[in-house]
C-alpha positions as CSV (number, residue, x, y, z in Angstrom):
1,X,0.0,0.0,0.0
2,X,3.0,2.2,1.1
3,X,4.4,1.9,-2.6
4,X,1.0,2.9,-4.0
5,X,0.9,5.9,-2.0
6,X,4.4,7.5,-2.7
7,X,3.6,6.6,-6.1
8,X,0.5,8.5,-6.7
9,X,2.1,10.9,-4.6
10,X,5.4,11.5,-7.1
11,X,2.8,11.3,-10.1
12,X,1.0,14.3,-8.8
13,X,3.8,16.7,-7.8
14,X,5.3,15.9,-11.2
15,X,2.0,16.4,-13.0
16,X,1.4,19.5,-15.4
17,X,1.8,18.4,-18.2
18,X,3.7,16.2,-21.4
19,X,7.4,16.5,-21.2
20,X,9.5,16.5,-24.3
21,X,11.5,12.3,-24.5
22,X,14.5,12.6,-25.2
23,X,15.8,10.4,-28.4
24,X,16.6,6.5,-28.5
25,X,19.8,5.6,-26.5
26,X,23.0,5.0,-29.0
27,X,23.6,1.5,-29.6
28,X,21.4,-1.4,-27.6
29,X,21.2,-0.3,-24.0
30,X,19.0,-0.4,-22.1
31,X,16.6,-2.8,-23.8
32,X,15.6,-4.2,-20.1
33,X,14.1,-2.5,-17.2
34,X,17.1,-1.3,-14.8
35,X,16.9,-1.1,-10.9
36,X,17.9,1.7,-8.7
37,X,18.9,0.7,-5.6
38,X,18.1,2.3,-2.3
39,X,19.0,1.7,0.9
40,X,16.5,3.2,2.7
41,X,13.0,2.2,3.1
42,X,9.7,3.2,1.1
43,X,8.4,6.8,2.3
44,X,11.9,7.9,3.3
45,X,13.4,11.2,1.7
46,X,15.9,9.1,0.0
47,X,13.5,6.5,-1.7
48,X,10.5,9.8,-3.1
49,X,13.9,11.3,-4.5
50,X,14.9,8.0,-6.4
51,X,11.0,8.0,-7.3
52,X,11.4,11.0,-9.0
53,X,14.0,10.5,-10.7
54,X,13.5,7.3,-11.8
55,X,10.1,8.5,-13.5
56,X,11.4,11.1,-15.5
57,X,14.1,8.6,-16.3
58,X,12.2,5.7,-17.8
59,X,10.4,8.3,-19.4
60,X,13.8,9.6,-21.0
61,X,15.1,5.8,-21.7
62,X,12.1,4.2,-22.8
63,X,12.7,1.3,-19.9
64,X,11.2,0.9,-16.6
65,X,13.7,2.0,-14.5
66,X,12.5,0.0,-11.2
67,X,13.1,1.3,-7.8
68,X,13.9,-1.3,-5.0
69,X,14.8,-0.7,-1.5
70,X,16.9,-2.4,0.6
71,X,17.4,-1.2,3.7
72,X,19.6,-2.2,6.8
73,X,22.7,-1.5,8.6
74,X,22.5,2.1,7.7
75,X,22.3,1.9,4.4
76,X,25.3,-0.6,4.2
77,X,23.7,-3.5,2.9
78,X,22.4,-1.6,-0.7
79,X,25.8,0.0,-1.2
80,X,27.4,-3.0,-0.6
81,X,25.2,-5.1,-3.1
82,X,25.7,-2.4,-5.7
83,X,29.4,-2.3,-5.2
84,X,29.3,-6.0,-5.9
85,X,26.7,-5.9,-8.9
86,X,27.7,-6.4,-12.4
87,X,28.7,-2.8,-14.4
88,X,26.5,-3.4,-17.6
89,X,24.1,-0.3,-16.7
90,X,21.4,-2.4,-15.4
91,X,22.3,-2.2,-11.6
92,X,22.6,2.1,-10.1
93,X,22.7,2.9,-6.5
94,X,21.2,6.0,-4.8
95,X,24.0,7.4,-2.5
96,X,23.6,10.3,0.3
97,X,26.6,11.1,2.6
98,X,26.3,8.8,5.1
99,X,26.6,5.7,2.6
100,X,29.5,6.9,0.8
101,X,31.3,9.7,3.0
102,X,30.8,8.3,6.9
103,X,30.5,4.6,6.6
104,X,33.6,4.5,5.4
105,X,35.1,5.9,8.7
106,X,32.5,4.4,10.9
107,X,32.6,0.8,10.1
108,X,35.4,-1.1,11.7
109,X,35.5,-3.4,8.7
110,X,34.3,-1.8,5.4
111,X,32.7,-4.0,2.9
112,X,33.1,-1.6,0.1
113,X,35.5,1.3,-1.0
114,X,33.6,4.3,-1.6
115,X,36.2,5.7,-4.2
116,X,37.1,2.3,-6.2
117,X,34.1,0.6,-6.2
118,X,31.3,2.9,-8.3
119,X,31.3,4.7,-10.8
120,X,30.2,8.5,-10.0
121,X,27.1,9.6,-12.6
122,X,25.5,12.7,-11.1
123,X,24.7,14.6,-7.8
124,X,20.9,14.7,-7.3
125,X,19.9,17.6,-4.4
126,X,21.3,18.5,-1.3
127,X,19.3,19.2,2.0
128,X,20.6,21.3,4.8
129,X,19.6,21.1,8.4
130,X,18.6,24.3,10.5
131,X,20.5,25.3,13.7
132,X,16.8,25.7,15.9
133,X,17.2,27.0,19.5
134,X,14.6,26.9,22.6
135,X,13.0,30.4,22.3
136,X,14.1,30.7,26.0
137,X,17.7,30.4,25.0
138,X,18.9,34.3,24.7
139,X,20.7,34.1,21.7
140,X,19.8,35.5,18.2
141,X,22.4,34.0,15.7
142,X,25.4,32.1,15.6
143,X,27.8,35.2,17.0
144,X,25.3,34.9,20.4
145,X,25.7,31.3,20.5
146,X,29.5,31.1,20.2
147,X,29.3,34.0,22.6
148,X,27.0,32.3,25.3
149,X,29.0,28.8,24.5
150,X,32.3,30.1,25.3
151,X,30.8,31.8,28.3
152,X,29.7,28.8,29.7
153,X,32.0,25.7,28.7
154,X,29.9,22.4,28.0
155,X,26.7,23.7,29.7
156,X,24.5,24.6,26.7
157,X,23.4,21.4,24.6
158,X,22.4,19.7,21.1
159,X,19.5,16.9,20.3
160,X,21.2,14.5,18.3
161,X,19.5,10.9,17.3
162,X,23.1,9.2,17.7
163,X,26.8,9.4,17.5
164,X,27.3,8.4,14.1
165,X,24.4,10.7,12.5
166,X,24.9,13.3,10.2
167,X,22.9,15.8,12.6
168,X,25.6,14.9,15.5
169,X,28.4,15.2,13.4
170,X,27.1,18.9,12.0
171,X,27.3,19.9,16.4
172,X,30.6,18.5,16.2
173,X,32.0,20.6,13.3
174,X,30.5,23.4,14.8
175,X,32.2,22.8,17.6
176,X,35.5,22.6,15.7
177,X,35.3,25.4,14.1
178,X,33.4,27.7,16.3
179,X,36.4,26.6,19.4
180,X,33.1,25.1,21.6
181,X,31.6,22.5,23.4
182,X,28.2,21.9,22.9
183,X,27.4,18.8,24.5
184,X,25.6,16.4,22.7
185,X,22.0,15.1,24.1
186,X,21.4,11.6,23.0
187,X,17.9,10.6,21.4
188,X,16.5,7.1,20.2
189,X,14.9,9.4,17.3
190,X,14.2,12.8,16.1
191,X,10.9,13.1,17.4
192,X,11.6,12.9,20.8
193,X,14.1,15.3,20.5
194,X,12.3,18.1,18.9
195,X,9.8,17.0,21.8
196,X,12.2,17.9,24.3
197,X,14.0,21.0,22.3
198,X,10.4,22.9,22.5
199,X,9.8,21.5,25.9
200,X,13.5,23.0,26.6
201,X,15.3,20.2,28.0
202,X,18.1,20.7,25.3
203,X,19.0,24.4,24.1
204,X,19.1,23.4,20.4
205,X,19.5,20.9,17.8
206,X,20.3,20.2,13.8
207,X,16.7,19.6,11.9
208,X,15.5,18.9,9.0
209,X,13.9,21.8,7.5
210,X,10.3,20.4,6.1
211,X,9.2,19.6,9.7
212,X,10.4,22.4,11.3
213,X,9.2,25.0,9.8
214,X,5.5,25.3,11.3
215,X,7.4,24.8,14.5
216,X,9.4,28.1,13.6
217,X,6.8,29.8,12.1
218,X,4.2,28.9,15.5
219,X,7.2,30.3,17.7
220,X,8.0,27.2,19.1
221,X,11.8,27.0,18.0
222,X,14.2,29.9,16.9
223,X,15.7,29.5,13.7
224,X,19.2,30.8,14.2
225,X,21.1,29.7,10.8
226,X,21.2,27.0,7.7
227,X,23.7,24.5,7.4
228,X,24.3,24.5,3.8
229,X,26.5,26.6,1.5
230,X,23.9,29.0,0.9
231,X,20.4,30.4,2.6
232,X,17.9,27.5,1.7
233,X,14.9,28.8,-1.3
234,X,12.4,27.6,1.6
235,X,14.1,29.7,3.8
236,X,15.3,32.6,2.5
237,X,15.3,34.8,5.7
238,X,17.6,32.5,7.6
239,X,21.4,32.9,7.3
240,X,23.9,30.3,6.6
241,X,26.3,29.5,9.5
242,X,28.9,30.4,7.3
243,X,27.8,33.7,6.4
244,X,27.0,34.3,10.1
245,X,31.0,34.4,11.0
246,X,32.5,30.4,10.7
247,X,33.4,30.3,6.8
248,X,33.8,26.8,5.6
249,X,31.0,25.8,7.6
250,X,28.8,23.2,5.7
251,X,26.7,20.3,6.8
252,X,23.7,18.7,3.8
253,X,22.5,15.6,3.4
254,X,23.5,15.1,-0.4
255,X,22.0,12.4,-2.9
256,X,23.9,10.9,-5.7
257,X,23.3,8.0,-8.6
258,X,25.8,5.9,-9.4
259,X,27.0,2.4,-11.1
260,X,29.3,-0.6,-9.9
261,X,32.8,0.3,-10.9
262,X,34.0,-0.3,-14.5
263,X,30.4,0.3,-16.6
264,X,30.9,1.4,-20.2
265,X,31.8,5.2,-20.2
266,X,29.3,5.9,-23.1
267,X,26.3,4.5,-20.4
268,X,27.5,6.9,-17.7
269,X,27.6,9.6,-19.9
270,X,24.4,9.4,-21.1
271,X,23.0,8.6,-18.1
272,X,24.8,11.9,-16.5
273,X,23.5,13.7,-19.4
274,X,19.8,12.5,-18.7
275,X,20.2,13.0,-15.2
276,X,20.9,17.0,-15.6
277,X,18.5,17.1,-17.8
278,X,15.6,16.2,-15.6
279,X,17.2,18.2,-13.2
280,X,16.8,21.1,-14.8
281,X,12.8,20.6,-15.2
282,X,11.0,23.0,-13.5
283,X,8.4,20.1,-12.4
284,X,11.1,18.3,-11.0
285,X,13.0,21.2,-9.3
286,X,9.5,22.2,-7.3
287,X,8.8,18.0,-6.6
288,X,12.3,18.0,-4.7
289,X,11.6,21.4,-2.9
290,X,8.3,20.1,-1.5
291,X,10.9,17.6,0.7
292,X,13.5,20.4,1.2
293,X,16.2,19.5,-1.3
294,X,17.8,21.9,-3.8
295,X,18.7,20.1,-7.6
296,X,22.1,19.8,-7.9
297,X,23.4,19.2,-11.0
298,X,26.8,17.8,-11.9
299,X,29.1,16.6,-13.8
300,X,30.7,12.7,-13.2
301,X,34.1,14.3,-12.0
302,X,32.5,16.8,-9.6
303,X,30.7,14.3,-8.4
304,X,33.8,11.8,-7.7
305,X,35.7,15.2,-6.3
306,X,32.8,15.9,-3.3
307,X,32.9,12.5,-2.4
308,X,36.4,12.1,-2.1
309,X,36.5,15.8,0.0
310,X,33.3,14.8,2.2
311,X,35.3,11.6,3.2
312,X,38.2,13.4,4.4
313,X,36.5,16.3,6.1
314,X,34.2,14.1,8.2
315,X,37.0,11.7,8.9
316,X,38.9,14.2,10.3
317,X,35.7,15.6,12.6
318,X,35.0,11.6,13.6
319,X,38.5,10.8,15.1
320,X,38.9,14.2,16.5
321,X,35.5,13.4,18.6
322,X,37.1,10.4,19.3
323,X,34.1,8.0,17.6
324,X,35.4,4.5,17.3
325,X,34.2,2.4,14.0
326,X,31.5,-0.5,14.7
């Protein structure tokens, strides 16, 4: 029933109209449907952007390009099955940064090498969190906080749903950067959390944008930046952290597609082609902004670039927090 729903539900944010195909594939691929992997389950952001895509790509294709989740061990399971899946263009993998730039440093013995074992195609979106405070906290922006923080070492606090989430690591880098110690609150998941941030049992915490911003908007949490590069479209108001006085600041969940290692370059680069295309679409643009991620278009080698960057930059926050790999 799930599946039903998310489908009728991608069908209707896409609707408005017939878009223009693009013309048959060079030489004989694909001439059978080809899955997208995801290692998330059915509903979750990950899987309705996969469902987007996919849709606008089997209409671009002309094959079903089939969507199939596999979920488990945080997303470790599906990257490893890719990773091990043949490279003739019928097997792709959905990506985000946790399956291909903090598993690497988290799992005591990787099953996959995120750098030799797929083949980058395209970035997908990015979503940023928002740094939300407890209306009670007297701070404004991120100059108060650092302020407040350094004024009182390790008293103020951050929800976090885990040690090895994203959410935890973007309080860590802020700690790094900003020369703080907020101390870390730990949560089974993120709705007791934002339970207890507007309850104000912990001064702030990383969210997701979607969810929080009736919360914001009702008074119940301060927004006091964004974690991405720039100010987030749904958010315009709201400052980046890095605009707000710690450059280099950045923290997004980011979604990829890409292929085993070793698939015939002329696949990838159609399928990169394809891929920026459709992101490009108005339709599909406003589809992924209903869910709070920004299209990101890319080339293959910016793609391969971010990853290999992301890896390094979080390994260096994990060890420094002093996280050991499971």
């Amino acid at each position: 029933m799930i599946r039903v729903v998310i489908a009728s539900l991608v069908t209707m944010v896409l609707a408005g109209g017939a878009l223009a195909q693009s013309p048959p594939a060079a030489g004989h691929w694909p001439e059978r449907p080809i899955h997208l992997i995801v290692p998330f389950p059915p509903g979750s952001s990950s899987d309705i952007v996969a469902r987007i895509v996919a849709q606008k790509l089997t209409e671009r294709l002309g094959q079903q390009l089939v969507v199939e989740n596999r979920p488990g061990a945080s997303g470790n399971l599906a990257t490893e099955f890719v990773a091990h899946a043949q490279p003739d263009g019928y097997t792709l993998g959905l990506a985000n940064t946790s399956t291909l730039a903090l598993s690497p440093s988290l799992m005591a013995h990787p099953t996959y090498d995120p750098i030799k074992d797929f083949a980058p195609i395209s970035m997908l979106g990015a979503s940023p969190f928002v740094l939300a405070a407890h209306p009670a906290l007297p701070v404004q922006d991120v100059q108060g906080l650092i302020a407040k923080a350094k004024g009182e070492p390790a008293k103020l606090t951050y929800a976090e749903a885990g040690p090895a989430t994203l959410a935890n690591l973007a309080g860590l880098l802020f700690n790094k950067l900003a020369n703080v110690q907020l101390t870390p609150v730990s949560y089974r998941g993120s709705e007791q959390e934002v339970f207890d941030l507007i309850a104000g049992r912990v001064d702030t915490a990383f969210l997701t944008i979607p969810p929080t911003l009736q919360l914001i908007r009702d008074g119940k949490v301060r927004a006091i930046a964004v974690t991405g590069a720039k100010r987030s479209p749904i958010m315009p108001d709201v400052p980046t952290i890095a605009e707000s006085g710690l450059p280099g600041y950045e923290t997004v969940l980011w979604q990829a597609i890409y292929a085993p290692a070793g698939p015939p370059p002329a696949i990838v680069s159609r399928l990169n082609k394809e891929v920026n295309a459709i992101l490009h679409e108005d339709g599909v643009v406003a589809a992924l902004g209903k869910i709070g991620v920004e299209a990101e278009p890319s080339s293959q080698d910016e793609l391969a670039a971010r990853i290999a960057a992301e890896i390094k930059k979080w390994r260096e926050v994990i060890v420094a927090a002093g996280i050991k790999p499971q």
